[in-house]
C-alpha positions in Angstrom: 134.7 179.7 113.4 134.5 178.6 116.7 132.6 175.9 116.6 131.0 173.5 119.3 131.8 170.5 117.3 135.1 169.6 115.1 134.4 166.2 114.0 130.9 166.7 111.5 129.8 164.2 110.1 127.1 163.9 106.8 124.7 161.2 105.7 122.2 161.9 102.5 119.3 160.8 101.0 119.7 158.0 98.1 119.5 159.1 94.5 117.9 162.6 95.2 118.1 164.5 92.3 120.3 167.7 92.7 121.8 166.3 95.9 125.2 166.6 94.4 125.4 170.4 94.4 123.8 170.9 97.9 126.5 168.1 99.4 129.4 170.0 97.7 128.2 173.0 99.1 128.0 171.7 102.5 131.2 170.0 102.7 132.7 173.3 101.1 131.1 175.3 104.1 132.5 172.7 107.0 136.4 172.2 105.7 136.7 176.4 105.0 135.6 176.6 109.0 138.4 173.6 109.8 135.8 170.9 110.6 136.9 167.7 110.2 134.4 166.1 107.8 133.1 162.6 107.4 131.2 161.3 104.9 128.7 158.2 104.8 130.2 155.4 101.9 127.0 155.5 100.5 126.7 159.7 100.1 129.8 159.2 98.1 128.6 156.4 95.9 125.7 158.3 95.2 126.9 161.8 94.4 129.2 163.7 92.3 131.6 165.1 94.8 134.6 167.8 93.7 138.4 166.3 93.7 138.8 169.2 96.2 135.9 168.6 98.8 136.9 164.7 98.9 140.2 165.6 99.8 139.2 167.1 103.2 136.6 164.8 103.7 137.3 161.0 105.1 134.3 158.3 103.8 133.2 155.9 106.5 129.9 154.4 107.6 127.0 155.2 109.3 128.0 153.0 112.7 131.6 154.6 112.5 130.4 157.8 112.3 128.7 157.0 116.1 131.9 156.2 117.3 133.9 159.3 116.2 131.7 162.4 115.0 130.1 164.8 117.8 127.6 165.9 115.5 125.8 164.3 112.2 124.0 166.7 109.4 121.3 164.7 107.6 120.5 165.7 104.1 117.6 164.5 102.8 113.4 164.6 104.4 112.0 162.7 107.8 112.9 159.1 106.2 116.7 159.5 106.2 116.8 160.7 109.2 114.6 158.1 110.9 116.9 155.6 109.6 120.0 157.4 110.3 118.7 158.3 114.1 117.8 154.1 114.9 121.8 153.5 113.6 123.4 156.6 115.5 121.1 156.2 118.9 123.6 153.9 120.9 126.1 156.4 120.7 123.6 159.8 121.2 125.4 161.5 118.7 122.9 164.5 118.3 121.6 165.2 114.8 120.4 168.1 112.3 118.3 167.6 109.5 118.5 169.7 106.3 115.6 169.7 104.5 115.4 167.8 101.0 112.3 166.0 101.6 108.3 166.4 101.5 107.0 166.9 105.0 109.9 167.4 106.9 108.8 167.7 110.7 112.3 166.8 111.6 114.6 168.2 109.2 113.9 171.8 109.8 117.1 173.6 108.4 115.7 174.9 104.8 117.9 174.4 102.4 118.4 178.0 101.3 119.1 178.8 104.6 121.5 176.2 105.1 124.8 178.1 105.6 123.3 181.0 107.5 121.5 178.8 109.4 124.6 175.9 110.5 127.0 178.9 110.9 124.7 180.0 113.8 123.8 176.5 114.9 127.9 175.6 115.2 128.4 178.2 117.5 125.9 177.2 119.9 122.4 178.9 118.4 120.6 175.7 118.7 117.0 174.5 120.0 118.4 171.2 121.3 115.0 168.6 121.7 115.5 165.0 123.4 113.6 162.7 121.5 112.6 159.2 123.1 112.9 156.0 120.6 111.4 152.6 121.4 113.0 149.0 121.9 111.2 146.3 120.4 112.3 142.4 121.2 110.2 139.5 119.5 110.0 136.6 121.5 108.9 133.1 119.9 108.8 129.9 121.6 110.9 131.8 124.8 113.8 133.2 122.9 114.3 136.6 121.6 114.3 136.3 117.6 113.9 139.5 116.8 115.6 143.3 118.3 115.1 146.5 116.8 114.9 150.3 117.6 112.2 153.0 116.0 112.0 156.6 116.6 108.3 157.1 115.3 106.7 153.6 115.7 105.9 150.2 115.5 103.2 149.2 113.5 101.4 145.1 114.0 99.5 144.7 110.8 97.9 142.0 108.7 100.2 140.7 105.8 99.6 139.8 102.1 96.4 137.7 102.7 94.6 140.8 104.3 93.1 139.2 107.1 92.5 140.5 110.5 94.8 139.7 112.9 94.0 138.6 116.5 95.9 139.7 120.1 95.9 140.5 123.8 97.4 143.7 125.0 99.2 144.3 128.0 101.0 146.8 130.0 103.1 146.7 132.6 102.3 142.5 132.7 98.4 143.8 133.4 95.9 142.5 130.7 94.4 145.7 128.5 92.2 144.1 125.8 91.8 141.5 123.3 91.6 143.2 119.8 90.7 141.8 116.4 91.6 144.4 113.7 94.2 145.4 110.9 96.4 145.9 113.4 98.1 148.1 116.3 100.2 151.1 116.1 102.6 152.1 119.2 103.8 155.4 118.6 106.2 158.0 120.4 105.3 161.7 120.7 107.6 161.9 117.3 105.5 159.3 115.5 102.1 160.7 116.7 102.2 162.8 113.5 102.7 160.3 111.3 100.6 156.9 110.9 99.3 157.3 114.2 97.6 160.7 113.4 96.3 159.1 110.0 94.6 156.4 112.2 93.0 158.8 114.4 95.5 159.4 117.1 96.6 161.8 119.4 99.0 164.5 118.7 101.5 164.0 121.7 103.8 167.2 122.3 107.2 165.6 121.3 108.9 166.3 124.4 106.2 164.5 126.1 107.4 161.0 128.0 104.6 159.0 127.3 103.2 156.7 124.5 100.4 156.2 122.5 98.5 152.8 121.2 96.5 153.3 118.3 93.7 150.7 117.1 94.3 150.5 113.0 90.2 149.6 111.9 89.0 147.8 114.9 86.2 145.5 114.1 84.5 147.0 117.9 83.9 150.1 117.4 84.2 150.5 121.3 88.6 150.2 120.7 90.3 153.6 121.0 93.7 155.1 121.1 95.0 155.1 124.7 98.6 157.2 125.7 100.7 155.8 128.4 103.7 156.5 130.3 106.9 155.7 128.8 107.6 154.1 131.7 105.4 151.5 130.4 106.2 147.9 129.0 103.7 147.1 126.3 103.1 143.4 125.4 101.5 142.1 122.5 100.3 138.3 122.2 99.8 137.4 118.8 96.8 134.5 119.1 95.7 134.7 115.6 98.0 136.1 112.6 99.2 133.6 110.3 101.2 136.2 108.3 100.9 139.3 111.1 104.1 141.1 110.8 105.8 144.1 112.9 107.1 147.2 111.1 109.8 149.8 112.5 109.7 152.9 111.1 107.8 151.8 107.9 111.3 151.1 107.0 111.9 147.5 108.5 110.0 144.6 109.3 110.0 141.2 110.7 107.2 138.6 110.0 105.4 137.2 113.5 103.9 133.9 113.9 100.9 133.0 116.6 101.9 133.0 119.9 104.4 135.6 119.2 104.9 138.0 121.7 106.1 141.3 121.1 107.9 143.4 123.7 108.1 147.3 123.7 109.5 149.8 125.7 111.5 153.1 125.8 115.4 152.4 124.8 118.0 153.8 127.2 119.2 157.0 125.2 116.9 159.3 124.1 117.6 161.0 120.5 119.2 164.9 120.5 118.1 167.0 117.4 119.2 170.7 117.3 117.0 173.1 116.1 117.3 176.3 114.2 116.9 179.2 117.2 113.4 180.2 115.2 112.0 176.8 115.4 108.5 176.3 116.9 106.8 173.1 117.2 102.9 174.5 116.7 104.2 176.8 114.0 105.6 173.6 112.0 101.8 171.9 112.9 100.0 174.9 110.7 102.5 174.5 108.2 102.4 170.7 107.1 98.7 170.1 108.8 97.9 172.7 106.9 95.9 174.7 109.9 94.1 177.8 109.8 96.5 180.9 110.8 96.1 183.3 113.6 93.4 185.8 113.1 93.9 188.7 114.7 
């Protein structure tokens, strides 16, 4: 095969059932076309993988993988590779996501597809889609306590008590609003399918550069979502929120004290995922929104 990329590597989803026989079969597919293979630690703690494919394969982390694969394959649904995409996105390693999941808006390879489809997408018959991620720094008392990276959003909420919480909002250092509500979603085109659309947000195109802050149960009824450039630097003053917390992906979190102040923008390298050559954006919507088809 000549392949675009030589150095593959593979990350999976924890204890999915059946994963085992998929991952063999992959790895199988990649050494038989001379690929080097690498495989994430924790793929290999996980699965059962064939004396023969572990022979041609090399087991290293996630962070490693950034540093020496030109390509990662993510097994597993929109969760793995949201966390594997917020580890790889310092080194713009571009991704492709096999589907093994529930939604699976990102991982659009289907699995009984999957050698068909990779043997075209190795030689170049690839949708290739920037995604833009955010960069979130918490600053308490002047000094940054707090750094993190999310490709769908971050979320302010209330905590364990359930109270509302209290802020100001502002962008680009000019004062927005004062809000009093469950809390705040800032979302990326990506994430504007996912909380943000269950909070009543926009669905942004995902090529879109722009941003979009969603109000999560305002108590004014007069608060709506609002998209901005991603150009933008969002600021968020926590005045009231004894146990407030900010949440990265739904998949890390950091608890914020009053007088927080929460600092988002767009981080410097936008995230590459290769599509299958059939991929459609709108035609994914109908599928997983479950919209009416085309009539005539």
């Amino acid at each position: 095969m000549n392949s675009q990329f030589n150095h593959i590597g593979i990350v999976t989803r924890p204890q999915t059932p059946m994963m085992s026989e998929v991952l063999n079969e992959l790895i199988a597919f990649l050494c038989e076309a001379g690929l080097s293979v690498y495989l994430d630690g924790e793929a290999q703690a996980d699965n059962h993988i064939s004396a023969a494919n572990l022979q041609c394969c090399q087991i290293i982390t996630k962070c490693e993988m950034g540093r020496r694969c030109d390509l990662v394959m993510v097994l597993g649904g929109d969760g793995t590779l949201l966390s594997v995409a917020r580890k790889l996105a310092p080194y713009r390693v571009p991704l492709i996501g096999i589907h093994q999941g529930h939604l699976g808006f990102l991982t659009q390879v289907p699995r009984a597809q999957m050698v068909s489809e990779l043997t075209g997408m190795l030689t170049g018959k690839y949708l290739p889609e920037e995604r833009i991620l955010l960069e979130t720094t918490v600053v308490r008392e002047g000094r940054d306590v707090y750094h993190s990276l999310a490709l769908n959003d971050v979320v302010l909420s209330r905590g364990a008590l359930g109270q509302m919480i209290e802020f100001e909002v502002f962008i680009n250092k000019e004062f927005v609003y004062t809000q009093r509500s469950d809390g705040l979603i800032v979302s990326t085109p990506t994430g504007s399918t996912a909380y943000a659309l269950a909070a009543g947000g926009p669905i942004l195109q995902p090529t879109l550069r722009a941003f979009s802050l969603v109000p999560i149960c305002p108590q004014s009824m007069s608060n709506r979502p609002i998209a901005v450039s991603d150009t933008s630097e969002i600021e968020v003053l926590i005045t009231k929120g004894g146990d407030a917390r900010a949440h990265f992906d739904g998949q890390a979190f950091f608890d914020l004290q009053t007088m927080d102040k929460i600092r988002i923008s767009r981080y410097r390298n936008s995230l590459r995922i290769l599509h299958p050559v059939n991929y459609q954006y709108y035609r994914t919507l109908r599928q997983k929104l479950h919209w009416g088809d085309q009539l005539v």
